[in-house]
C-alpha positions as CSV (number, residue, x, y, z in Angstrom):
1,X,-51.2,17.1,-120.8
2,X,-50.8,15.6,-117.1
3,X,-51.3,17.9,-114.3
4,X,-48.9,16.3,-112.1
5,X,-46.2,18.9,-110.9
6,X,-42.8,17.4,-109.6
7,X,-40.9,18.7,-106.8
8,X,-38.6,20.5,-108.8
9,X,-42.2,22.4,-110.1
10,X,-41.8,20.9,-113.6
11,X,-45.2,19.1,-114.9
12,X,-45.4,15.8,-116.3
13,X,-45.3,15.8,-120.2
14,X,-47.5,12.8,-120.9
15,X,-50.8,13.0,-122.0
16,X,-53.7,12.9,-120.1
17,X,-56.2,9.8,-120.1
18,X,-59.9,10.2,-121.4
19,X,-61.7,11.9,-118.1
20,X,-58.7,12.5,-116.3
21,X,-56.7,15.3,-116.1
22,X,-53.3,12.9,-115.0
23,X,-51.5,10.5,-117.1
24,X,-51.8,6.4,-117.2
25,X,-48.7,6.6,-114.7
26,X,-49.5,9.2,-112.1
27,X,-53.9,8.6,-111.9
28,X,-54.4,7.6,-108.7
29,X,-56.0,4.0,-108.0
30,X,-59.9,5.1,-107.4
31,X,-59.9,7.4,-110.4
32,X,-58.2,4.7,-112.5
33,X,-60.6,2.2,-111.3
34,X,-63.4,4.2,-111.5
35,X,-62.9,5.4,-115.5
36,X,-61.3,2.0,-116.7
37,X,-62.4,-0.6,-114.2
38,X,-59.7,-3.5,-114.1
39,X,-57.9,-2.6,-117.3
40,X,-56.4,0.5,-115.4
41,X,-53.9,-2.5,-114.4
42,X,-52.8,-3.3,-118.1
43,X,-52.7,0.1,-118.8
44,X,-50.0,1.5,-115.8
45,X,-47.9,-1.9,-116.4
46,X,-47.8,-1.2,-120.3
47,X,-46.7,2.7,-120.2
48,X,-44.2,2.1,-117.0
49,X,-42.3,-0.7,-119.2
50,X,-42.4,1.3,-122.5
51,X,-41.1,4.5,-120.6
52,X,-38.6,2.4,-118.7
53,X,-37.6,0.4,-122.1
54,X,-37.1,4.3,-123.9
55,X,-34.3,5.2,-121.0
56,X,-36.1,6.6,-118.3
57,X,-35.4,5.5,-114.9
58,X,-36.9,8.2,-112.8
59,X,-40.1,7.9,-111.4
60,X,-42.2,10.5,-109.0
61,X,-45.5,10.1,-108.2
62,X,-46.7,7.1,-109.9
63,X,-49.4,4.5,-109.1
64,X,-48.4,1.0,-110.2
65,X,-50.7,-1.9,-109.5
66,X,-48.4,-5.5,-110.3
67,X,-45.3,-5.1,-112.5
68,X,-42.4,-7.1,-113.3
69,X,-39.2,-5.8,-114.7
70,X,-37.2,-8.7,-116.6
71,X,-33.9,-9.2,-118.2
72,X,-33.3,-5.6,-118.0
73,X,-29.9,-3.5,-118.3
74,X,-29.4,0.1,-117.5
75,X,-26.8,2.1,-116.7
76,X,-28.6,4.7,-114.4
77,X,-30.3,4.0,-111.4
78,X,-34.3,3.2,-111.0
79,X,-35.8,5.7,-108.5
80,X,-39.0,5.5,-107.1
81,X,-39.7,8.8,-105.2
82,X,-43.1,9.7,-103.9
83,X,-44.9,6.8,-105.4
84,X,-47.3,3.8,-104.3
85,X,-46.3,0.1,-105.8
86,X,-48.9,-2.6,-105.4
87,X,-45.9,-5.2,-106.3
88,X,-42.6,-4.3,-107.9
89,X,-40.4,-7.5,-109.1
90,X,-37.2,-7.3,-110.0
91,X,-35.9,-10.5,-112.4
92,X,-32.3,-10.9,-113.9
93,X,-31.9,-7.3,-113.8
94,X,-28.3,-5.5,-113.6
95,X,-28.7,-1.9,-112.9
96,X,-25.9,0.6,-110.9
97,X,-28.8,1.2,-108.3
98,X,-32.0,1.0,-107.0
99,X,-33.6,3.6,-104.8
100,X,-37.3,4.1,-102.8
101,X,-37.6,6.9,-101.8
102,X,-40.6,8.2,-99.5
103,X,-42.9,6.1,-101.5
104,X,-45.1,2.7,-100.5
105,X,-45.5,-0.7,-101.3
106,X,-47.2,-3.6,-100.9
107,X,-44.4,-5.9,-101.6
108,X,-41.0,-5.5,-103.2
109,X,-38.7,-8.7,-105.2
110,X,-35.5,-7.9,-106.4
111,X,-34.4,-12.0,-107.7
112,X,-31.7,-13.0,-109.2
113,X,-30.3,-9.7,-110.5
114,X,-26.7,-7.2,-110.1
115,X,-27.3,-4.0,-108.1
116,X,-25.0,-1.7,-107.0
117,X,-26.6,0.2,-104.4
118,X,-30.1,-0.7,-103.1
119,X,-31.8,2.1,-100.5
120,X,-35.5,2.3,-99.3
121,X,-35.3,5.8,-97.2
122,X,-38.3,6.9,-95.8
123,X,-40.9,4.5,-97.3
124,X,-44.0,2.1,-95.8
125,X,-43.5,-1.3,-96.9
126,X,-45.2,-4.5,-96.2
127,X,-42.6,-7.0,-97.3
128,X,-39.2,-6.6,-98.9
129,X,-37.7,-9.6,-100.0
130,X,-34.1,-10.0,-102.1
131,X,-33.0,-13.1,-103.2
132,X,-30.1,-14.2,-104.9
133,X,-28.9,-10.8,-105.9
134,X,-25.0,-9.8,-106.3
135,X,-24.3,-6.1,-105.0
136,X,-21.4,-4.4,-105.6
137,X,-21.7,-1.5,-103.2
138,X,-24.4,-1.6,-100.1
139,X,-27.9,-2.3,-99.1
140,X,-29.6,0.3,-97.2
141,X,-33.2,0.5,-95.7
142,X,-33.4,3.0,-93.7
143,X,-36.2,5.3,-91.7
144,X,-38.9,3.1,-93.3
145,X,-41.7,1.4,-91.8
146,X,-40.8,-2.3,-93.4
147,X,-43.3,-5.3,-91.9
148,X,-41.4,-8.3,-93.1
149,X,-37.6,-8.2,-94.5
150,X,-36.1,-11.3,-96.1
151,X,-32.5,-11.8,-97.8
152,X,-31.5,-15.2,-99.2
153,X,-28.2,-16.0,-101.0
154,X,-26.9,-12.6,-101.5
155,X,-23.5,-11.6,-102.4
156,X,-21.3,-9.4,-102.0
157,X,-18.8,-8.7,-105.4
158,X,-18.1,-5.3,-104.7
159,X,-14.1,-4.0,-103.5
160,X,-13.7,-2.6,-100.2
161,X,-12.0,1.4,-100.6
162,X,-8.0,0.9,-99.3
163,X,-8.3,4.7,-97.8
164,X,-9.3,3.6,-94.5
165,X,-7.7,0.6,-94.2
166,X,-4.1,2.6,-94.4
167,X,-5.4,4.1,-91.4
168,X,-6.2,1.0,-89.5
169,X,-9.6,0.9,-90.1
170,X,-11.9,-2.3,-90.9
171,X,-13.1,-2.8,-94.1
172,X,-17.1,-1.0,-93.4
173,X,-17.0,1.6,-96.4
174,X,-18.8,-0.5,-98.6
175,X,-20.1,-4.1,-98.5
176,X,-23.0,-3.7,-96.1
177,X,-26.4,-4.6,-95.7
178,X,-27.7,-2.0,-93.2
179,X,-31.7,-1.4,-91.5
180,X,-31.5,1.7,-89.2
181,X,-34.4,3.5,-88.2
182,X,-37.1,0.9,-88.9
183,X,-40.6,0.7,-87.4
184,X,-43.6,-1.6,-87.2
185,X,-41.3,-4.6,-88.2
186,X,-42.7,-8.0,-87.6
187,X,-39.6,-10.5,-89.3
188,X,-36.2,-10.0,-89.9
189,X,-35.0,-13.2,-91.7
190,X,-31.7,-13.8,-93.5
191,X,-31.7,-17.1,-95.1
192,X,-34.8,-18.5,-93.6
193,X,-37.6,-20.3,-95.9
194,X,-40.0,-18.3,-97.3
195,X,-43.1,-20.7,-99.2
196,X,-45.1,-17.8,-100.0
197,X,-42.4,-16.0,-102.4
198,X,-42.1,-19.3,-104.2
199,X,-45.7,-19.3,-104.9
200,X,-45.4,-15.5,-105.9
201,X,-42.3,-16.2,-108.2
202,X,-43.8,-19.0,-110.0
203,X,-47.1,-17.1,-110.7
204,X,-44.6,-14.5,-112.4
205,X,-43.4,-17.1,-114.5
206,X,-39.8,-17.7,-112.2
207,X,-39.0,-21.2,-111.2
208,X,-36.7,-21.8,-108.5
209,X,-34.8,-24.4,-107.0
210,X,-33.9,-24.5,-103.4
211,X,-30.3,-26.2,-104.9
212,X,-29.1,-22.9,-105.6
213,X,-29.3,-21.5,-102.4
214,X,-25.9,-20.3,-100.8
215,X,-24.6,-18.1,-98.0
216,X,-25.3,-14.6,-97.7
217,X,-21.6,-12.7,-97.8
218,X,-21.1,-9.3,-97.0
219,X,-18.9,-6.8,-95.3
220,X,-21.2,-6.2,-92.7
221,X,-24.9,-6.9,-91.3
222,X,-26.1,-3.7,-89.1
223,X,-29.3,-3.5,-87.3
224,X,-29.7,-0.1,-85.6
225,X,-32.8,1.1,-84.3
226,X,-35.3,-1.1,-85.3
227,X,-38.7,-1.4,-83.6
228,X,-40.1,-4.7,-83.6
229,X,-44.3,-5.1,-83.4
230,X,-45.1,-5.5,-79.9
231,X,-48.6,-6.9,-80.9
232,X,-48.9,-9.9,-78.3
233,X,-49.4,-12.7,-81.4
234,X,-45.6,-11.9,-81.8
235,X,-44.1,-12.2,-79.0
236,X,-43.3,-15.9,-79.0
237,X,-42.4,-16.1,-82.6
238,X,-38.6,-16.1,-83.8
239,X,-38.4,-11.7,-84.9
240,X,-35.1,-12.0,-85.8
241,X,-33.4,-14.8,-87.5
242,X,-29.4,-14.8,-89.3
243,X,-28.6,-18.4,-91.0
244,X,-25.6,-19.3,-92.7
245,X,-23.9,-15.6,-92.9
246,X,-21.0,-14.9,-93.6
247,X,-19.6,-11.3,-92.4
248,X,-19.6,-9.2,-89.1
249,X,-22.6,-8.8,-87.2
250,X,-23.5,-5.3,-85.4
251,X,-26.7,-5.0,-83.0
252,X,-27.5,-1.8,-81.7
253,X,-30.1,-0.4,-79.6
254,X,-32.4,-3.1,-80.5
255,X,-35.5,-4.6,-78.1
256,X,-36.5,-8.0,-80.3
257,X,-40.0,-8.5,-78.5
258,X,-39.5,-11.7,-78.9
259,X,-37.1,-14.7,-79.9
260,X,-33.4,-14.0,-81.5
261,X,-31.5,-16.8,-83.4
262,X,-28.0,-17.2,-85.6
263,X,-27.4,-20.2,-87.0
264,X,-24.9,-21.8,-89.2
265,X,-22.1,-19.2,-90.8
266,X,-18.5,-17.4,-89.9
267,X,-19.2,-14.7,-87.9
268,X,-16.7,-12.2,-87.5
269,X,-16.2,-9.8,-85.0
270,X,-19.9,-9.9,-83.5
271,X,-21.1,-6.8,-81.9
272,X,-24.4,-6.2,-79.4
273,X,-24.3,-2.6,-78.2
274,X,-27.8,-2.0,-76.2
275,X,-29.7,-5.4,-77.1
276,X,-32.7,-6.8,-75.1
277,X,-34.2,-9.7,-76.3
278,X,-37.2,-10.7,-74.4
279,X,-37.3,-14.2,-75.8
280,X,-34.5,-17.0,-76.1
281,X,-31.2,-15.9,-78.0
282,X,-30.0,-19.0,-79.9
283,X,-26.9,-19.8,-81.6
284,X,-26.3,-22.8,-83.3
285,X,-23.0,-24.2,-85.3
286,X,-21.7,-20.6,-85.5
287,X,-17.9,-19.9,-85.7
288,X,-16.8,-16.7,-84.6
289,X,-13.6,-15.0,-85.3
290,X,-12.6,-12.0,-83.1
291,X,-9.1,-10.0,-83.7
292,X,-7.0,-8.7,-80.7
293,X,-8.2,-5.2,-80.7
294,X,-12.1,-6.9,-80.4
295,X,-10.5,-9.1,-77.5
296,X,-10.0,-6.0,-75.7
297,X,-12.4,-3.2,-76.8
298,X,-15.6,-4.7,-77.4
299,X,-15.6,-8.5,-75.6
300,X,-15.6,-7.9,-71.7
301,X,-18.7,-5.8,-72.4
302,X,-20.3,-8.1,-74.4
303,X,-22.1,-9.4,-71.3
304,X,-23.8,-5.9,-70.0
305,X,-24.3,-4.9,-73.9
306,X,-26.1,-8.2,-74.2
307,X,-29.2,-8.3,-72.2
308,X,-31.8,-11.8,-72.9
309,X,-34.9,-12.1,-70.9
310,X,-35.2,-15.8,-71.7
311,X,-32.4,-18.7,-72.0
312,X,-29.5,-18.2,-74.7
313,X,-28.5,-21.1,-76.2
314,X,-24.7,-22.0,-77.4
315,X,-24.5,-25.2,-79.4
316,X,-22.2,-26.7,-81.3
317,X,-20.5,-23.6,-81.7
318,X,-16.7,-22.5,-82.8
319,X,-14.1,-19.6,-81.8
320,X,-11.0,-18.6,-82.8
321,X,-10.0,-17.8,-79.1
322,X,-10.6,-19.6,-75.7
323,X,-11.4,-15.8,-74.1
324,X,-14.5,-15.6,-76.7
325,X,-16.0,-18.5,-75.5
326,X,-15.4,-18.2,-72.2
327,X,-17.6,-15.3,-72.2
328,X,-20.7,-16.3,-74.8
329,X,-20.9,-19.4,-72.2
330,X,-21.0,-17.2,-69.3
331,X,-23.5,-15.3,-70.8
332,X,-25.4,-18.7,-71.5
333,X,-25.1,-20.1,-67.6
334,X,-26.3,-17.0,-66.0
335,X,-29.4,-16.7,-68.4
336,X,-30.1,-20.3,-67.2
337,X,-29.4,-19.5,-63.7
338,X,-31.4,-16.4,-64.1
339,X,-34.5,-18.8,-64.8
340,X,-34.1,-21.5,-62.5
341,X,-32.0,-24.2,-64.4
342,X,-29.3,-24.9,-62.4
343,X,-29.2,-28.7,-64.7
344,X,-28.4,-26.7,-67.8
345,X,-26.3,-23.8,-66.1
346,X,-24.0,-26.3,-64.7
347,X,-23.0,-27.4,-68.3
348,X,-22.4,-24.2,-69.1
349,X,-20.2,-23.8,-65.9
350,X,-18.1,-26.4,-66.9
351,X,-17.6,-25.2,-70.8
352,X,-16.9,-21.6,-69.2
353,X,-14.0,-22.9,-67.1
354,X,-12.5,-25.7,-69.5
355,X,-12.2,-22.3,-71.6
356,X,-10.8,-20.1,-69.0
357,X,-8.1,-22.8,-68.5
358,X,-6.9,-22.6,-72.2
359,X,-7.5,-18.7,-72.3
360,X,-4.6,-19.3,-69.8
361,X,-2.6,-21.5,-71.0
362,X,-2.3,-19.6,-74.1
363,X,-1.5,-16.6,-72.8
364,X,1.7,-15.0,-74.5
365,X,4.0,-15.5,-71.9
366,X,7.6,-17.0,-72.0
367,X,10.4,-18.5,-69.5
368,X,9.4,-19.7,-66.1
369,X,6.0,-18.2,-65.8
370,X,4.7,-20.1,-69.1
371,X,6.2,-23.5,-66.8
372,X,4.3,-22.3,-63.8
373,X,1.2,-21.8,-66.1
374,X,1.4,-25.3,-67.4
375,X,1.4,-27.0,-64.5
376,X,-1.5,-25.1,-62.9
377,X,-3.2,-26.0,-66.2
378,X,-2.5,-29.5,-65.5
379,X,-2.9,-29.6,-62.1
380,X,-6.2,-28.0,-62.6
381,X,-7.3,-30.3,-65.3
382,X,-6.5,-33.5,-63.3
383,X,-8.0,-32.3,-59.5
384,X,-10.7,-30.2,-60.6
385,X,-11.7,-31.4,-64.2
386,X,-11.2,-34.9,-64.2
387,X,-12.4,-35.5,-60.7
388,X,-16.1,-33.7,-61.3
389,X,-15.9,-31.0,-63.9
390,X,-15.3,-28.2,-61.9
391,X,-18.2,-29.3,-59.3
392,X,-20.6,-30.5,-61.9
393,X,-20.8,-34.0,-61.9
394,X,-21.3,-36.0,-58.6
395,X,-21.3,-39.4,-60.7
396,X,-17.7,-39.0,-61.6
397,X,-15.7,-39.0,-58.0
398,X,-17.9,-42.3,-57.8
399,X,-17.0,-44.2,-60.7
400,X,-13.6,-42.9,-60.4
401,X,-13.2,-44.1,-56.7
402,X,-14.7,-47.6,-57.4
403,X,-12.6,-48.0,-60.5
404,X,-9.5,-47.1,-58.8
405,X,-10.0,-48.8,-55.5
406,X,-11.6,-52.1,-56.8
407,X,-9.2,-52.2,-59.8
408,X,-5.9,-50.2,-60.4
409,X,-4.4,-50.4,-57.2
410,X,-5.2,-54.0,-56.4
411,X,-3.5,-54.4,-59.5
412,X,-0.5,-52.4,-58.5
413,X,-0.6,-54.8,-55.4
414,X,-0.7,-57.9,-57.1
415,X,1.6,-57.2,-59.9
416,X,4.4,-56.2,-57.2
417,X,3.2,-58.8,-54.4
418,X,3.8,-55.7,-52.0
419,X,1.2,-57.2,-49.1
420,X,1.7,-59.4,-46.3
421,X,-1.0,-60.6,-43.9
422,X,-2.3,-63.4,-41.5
423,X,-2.6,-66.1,-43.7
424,X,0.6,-67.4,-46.0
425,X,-1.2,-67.1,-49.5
426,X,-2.8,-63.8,-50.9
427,X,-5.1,-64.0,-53.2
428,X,-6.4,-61.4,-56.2
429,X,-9.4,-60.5,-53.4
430,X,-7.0,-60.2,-50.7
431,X,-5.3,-57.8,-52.8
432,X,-8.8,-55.5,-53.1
433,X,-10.2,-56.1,-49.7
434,X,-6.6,-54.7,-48.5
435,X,-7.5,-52.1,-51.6
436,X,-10.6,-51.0,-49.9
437,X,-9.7,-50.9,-46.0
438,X,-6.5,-48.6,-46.9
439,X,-8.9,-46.3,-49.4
440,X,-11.5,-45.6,-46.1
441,X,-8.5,-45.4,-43.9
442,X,-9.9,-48.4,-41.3
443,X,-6.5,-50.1,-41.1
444,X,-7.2,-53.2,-39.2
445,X,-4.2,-54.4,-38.9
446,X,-4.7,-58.0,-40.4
447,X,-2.6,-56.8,-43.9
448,X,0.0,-54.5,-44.3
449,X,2.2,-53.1,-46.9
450,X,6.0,-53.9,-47.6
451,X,8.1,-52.3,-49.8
452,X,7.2,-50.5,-52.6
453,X,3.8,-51.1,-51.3
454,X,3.8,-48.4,-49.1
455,X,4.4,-45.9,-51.4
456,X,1.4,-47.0,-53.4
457,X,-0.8,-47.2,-50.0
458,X,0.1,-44.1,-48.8
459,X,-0.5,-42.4,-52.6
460,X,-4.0,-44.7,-52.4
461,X,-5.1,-43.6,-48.3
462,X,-4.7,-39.9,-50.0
463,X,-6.4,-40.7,-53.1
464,X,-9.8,-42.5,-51.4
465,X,-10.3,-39.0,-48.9
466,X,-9.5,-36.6,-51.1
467,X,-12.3,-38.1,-53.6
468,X,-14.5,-38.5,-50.9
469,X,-14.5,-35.1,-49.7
470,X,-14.8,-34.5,-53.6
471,X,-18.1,-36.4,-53.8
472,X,-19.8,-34.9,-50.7
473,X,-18.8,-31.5,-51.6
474,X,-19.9,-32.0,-55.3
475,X,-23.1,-33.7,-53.8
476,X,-24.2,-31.3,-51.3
477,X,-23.5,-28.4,-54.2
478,X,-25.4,-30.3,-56.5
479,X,-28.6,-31.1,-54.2
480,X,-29.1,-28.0,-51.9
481,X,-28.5,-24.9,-53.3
């Protein structure tokens, strides 16, 4: 018989190979190797799948070299406790759970399968990948050292439990793809291309097709306490990257030594407790959604939770609120402020106070305040928008002033023949030179206004210094600081 003892101080009740005093599934690899040379492989993959085929899902203490579980139905969970896995693959499997437990691996697959509950607790791994797998409960990998972690198309089908929510609580009970705790990680990806686990699927006999893949949805992505590699190679590469997911994002107490993106997918109330990341933080075509409680609890910290030692980058993105953006583009202008790019914080500038005008102007407010608020909205929008976004474009007083001085109010003058000068005829030029000298406020004398026309010269005298003292404010902004 084996002489492997479990925890629970019972022996293993397989027999023993030739030589050995431990059975096919608990010899380690050097003694295998030694007695049976390469068919010690053949031999572990051949008595886990006929144990695992007679009903037992518990494992301790077993070496496995390659081995793929397909098309495979259970009712009780597969554990691994205590064990060392070359490579475990997973292929159209539906099982209530799969656990690691204080075990290592080279590299784990779990494709295209139903899981209920997946947790790697206290394990080594060098790459955990899951693809295209349906859970109906969470996904935990916790207090593990776990190199490279990859999740592609991945689903959420489970129901949320109703006890909480009675209480006012968010839906976080079950639904979540969770690391906490993890060390020596080099890649966090969701969604991002992997070549090399195509390569490994179709030497397993799995073909894939990249028009399958989808969003990941769950009730919530959590990153707590993970330690990134801090080997210098890394620092410039993207550690941590979240494409097209759909759920609510939580970041805590994480140092990415390196770059950060999200990309694509409805994120729902995001939050960054304790987050440096040395690199660039990117989001790209994100919408975010944020509920009033999040407006107020969690969003005017979001800028000292939220700390980037390189540019963060806000493209093309959406929110549900004008507050929210107000402050992701803040955060955006004073990372390229921070770095010396006044050119690209000065966008930023203007998106940040284009949304703090609307955050305004959709304050819940009613009867004459909500009037006043409207007409500081437009008042702003025409003087300090329109004129130079909000001190940020030194082009636009210019165009503006030429357009209006060289065009719309000679028009006015001509259309309401509200000059007289010198001469008895006025021509279209007259009209504009008369345009110009009341705009610069030279006032020669030889034309003057009659009529209506005064009211327009007067609005146009008004008009020409208040955009020049625009444009050399804007200018001098723009060019010395």
């Amino acid at each position: 018989m084996c002489e492997y003892t479990y925890e629970n101080s019972r022996k293993c009740r397989l027999k023993a190979l030739e030589g050995s005093q431990y059975c096919a599934l608990h010899i380690p690899y050097e003694e295998g190797e030694r007695l049976f040379g390469d068919e010690i492989r053949r031999i572990k993959e051949e008595t886990f799948l006929k144990r695992l085929k007679s009903g037992q899902t518990y494992f301790e203490g077993v070496y496995l070299y390659e081995v793929t579980i397909s098309d495979f139905r259970a009712k009780k969970p597969i554990v691994f406790k205590n064990s060392h896995v070359k490579t475990l693959l997973f292929d159209d499997v539906s099982i209530p759970g799969l656990t690691f437990y204080n075990s290592s691996a080279g590299r784990i697959v779990v494709f295209g399968s139903e899981v209920g509950t997946l947790l790697v607790h206290g394990s080594r791994i060098f790459g955990l990948n899951i693809l295209r797998v349906k859970f109906s409960n969470s996904i935990y990998i916790k207090d593990s050292s776990v190199r490279y972690f990859m999740l592609n198309s991945t689903e959420y089908i489970g129901k949320a439990e109703k006890g909480e929510e009675e209480y006012g609580e968010r839906k976080t009970a079950t639904g979540r793809i969770e690391l906490a705790n993890l060390r020596d990680v080099r890649r966090i990806g969701i969604n991002v291309r992997y070549p090399l686990m195509k390569r490994l699927l179709e030497e397993h006999g799995i073909k894939i097709s990249s028009s399958a893949e989808r969003t990941v949805k769950a009730t919530a992505l959590v990153l707590r306490n993970v330690q990134f590699d801090q080997s210098a190679r890394f620092k410039r590469e993207v550690r941590l990257s979240v494409r097209h997911f759909h759920g609510q994002i939580v970041l805590e107490n994480l140092h990415v030594f390196g770059h950060a993106e999200v990309l694509g997918g409805r994120i729902k109330i995001p939050e960054f407790v304790h987050v440096t990341v040395m690199g660039n933080f990117i989001f790209r075509r994100v919408s975010f959604y944020g509920d009033a409680t999040w407006n107020v609890t969690v969003l005017p910290h979001l800028p000292l939770e939220l700390n980037v030692e390189g540019f963060v980058v806000v493209e093309e993105c959406r929110f549900n609120n004008p507050r929210m953006s107000e402050i992701f583009y803040r955060i955006a202008r004073t990372s390229w402020e921070r770095n010396g790019d006044l050119e690209r914080a000065d966008e930023y500038y203007y998106l940040e106070m284009v949304a703090k005008r609307h955050a305004r102007l959709t304050a819940k407010v009613n009867g004459l305040k909500k009037a006043l608020l409207k007409l500081e909205g437009i008042f702003e929008w025409l003087f300090a928008d329109l004129t130079c976004k909000y001190g940020t474009d030194w082009k636009r007083p210019i165009l503006l002033w030429l357009a209006a001085v060289n065009i719309f109010f000679p028009l006015l003058f001509f259309l309401t023949k509200s000059v007289q000068g010198l001469s008895g005829t006025m021509g279209f030029f007259d009209y504009e030179y008369f345009s110009v000298v009341t705009a610069t406020t030279l006032g020669y004398g030889d034309y003057h206004p009659i009529g209506v026309g005064r009211a327009i010269a007067s609005v146009e005298a008004l008009f020409g210094m208040f955009m020049w003292a625009v444009f050399l404010t804007v200018f001098a902004r723009k060019y010395m600081r």
